[in-house]
C-alpha angles and dihedrals in degrees: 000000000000089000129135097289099238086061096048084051092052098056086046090065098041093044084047093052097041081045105051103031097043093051091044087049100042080049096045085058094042089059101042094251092124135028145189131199105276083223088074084073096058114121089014135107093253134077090186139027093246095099089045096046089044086051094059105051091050083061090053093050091060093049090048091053089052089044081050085044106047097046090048085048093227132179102255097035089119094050093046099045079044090056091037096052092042085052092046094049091043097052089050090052091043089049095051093047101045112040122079095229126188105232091027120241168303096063116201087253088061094043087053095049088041102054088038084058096054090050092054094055093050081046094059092040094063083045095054083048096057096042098058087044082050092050096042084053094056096039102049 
């Protein structure tokens, strides 16, 4: 990402954080470390948390590529912190919509990973900006 460098340390900080704190949770729920009520699943696709864990940290593993990306300042971080934050943001909606909370959602936490979402795909948009004025400099 060619991008100002406040804003391509910005969407280092928020990929890190989705990174690293989606795959430790998806784990965390893979392993039984955490838990949530099984009646959260009622009226959804799922019997178990396995798929959502799995989910999420699928979403942590994209945000830990762009974080990979951007510190290496590789070509595609832009689009990858684009793609991360846009996951991120999905599987909060989807959360919200789907699962049956007491109390319902969304929680402040998924507010907070929601809107951060949302930040990191502005984030990687302005990347993927300053990357293609960056290529058609050097190509013209």
């Amino acid at each position: 990402m060619r991008a100002l460098p406040h804003v391509r340390a910005s969407a280092l900080a928020t990929s890190a954080f989705h990174g690293l704190t989606a795959t430790g949770g998806g784990l965390a729920m893979l392993t039984g470390l955490e838990r949530f009520p099984p009646a959260w699943l009622r009226g959804t696709p799922f019997r178990t948390y396995t798929v959502p864990a799995l989910l999420l940290t699928g979403v942590g593993v994209s945000g830990l590529v762009a974080t990979g990306l951007l510190a290496g300042r590789c070509p595609g971080a832009g689009a990858a912190t684009l793609a991360s934050g846009l996951l991120m943001a999905g599987f909060i909606a989807s959360e919200v919509l789907l699962l049956d909370q007491d109390p319902p959602g969304p929680t402040p936490t998924e507010t907070v990973y929601f809107a951060s979402g949302l930040v990191a795909g502005a984030l990687g948009l302005a990347g993927c900006a300053a990357e293609r004025r960056a290529l058609s400099l050097r190509t013209s």
